[in-house]
Residue, then its C-alpha position, 0 to 999 in steps of 0.5 A: x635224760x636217758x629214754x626207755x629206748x636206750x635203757x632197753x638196749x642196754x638191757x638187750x646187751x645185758x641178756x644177750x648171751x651171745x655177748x662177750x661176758x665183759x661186755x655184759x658186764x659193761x652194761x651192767x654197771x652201765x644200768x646200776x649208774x642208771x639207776x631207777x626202776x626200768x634199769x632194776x627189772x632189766x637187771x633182774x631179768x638176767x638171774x636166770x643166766x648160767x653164769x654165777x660171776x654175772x648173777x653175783x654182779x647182778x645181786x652186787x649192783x642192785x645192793x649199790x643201787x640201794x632203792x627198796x624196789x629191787x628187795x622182791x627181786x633180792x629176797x626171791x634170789x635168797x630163797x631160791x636154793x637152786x641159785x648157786x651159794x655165792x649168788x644167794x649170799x651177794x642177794x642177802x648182802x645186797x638187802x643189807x646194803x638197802x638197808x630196809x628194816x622190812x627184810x629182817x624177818x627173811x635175813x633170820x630165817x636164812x641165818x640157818x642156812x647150810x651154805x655157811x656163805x649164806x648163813x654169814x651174810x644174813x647175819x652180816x645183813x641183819x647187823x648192818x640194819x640194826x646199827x643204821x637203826x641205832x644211828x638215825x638210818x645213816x650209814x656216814x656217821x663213822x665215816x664215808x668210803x673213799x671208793x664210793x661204795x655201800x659197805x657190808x659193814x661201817x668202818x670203825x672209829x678207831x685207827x691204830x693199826x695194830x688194834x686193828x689188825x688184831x680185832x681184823x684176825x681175831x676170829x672170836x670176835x663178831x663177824x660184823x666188828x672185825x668187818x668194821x676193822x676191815x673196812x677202816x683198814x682199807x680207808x687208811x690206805x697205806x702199804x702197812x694197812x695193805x699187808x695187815x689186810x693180806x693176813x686175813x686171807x689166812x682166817x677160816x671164813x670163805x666169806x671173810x677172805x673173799x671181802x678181804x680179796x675185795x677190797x684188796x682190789x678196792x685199794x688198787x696197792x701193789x702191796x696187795x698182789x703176792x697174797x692175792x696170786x699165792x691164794x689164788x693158785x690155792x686150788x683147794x680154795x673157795x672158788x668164791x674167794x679165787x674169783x674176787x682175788x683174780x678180780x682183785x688182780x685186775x683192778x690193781x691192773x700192774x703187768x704182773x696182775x696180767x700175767x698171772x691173770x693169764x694163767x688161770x683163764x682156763x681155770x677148771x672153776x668156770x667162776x675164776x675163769x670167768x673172772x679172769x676174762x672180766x678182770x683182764x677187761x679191767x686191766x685194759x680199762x685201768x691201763x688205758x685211763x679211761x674215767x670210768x669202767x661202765x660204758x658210755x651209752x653212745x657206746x652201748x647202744 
């Protein structure tokens, strides 16, 4: 059992600025494996920090974490138009990842945003809440996610490929369905559903091709990689979508993923320069074998 001692070091290696961004962010995931109370008003603490990379993690975790105590913290963020547009749109995510019928007033009302990012998202959100309601509040009834993660979206029933693949890239669709599309794709996991994911980087949604860059990463293929570094290098692209690609890169951590990694560290977009340092700490996380990326607490604190 871990103590409020503890918690509250690793909490200090969060908020301590002086700290090297990768090592905030071991501690991040150190407190969202936590779980619990304390760890979520020590991870809300860290949204007033002036990187959006380590905000839309924060906001990212505690949709993991998935306990209603973090919706004030969540539904504060969303509301604060000061708060960069990637950070607002992981919050209303995140609300949808809760899952609470209690938040869909405010996921409405920001279903207008101007920041089309936010906009997306809170429809997303909305959507997600109203099929777990149509499906006795579970989320695991069309299938679980290999990667142990809380989707945006369930994946779907069907597994042909090619319908699939088109109901993925057929922009007249839902959001909500063509991210069931998406989702069922990545669970197939093969190098066929890899590069059917890859043409979604071409749709006109920043906020689709930046979950497409996700769980790019999320499959870790080798398949992945050309799509991923030719979007990445798209200078004109939403910064939003080139940090989750070099994200990406680092998870699927091959030596190619590190060289073209390097190119961008110093990146004129502080989130994908960032990115880049992070995604370079998991490359030598994925390469060195250890079993998980957050930190052991004897190693924190």
């Amino acid at each position: 059992m871990v103590n409020s001692d503890d918690l509250q070091k690793i909490g200090t290696r969060l908020l301590d600025t002086s700290n090297l961004l990768a090592d905030r962010f071991r501690a991040l995931f150190t407190l969202r494996n936590l779980g619990g109370t304390e760890a979520i008003d020590l991870i809300s603490k860290a949204f007033v920090d002036s990187s959006a990379l380590l905000k839309h993690e924060l906001a990212f975790c505690l949709g993991q974490m998935q306990d209603e105590y973090a919706i004030p913290i969540l539904t504060k963020v969303l509301e604060d138009v000061n708060q960069e547009a990637m950070v607002r749109h992981e919050a209303a995510e995140a609300l949808g990842a809760i899952g609470s019928p209690s938040v869909m007033t405010t996921l409405e009302q920001y279903t207008k945003d101007p920041r089309i990012e936010v906009a997306e998202t809170c429809e997303l959100a909305i959507a997600r809440i109203r099929w777990l309601q149509k499906n006795d509040g579970s989320d695991k009834l069309e299938g679980s996610s290999p990667y142990n993660s809380v989707d945006p979206a369930p994946p779907d029933t069907g597994t042909h490929l090619e319908a699939l693949r088109q109901q993925l890239l057929d922009e007249t669709k839902p959001l909500f369905d063509r991210y069931r599309a998406m989702f069922t794709l990545r669970n197939l996991q093969t190098s066929e559903s890899v590069t059917a994911l890859a043409e979604g980087l071409k749709c006109s949604s920043a906020l689709f091709r930046h979950e497409i860059a996700y769980v790019l990463g999320q499959m870790q293929h080798e398949a992945g990689i050309k799509a991923l570094e030719e979007t990445l290098s798209n200078l004109s692209e939403n910064p939003m979508v080139r940090h989750e690609c070099a994200e990406a890169l680092g998870a699927i951590a091959k030596e190619n993923c590190l060289e073209i990694l390097k190119k961008y560290l110093g990146d004129q977009e502080r989130v994908v320069n960032e990115s880049c340092k992070v995604a370079l700490d998991m490359y030598e996380h994925e390469v060195s074998g250890q079993f998980q990326y957050a930190d052991t607490l004897q190693k924190i604190t």
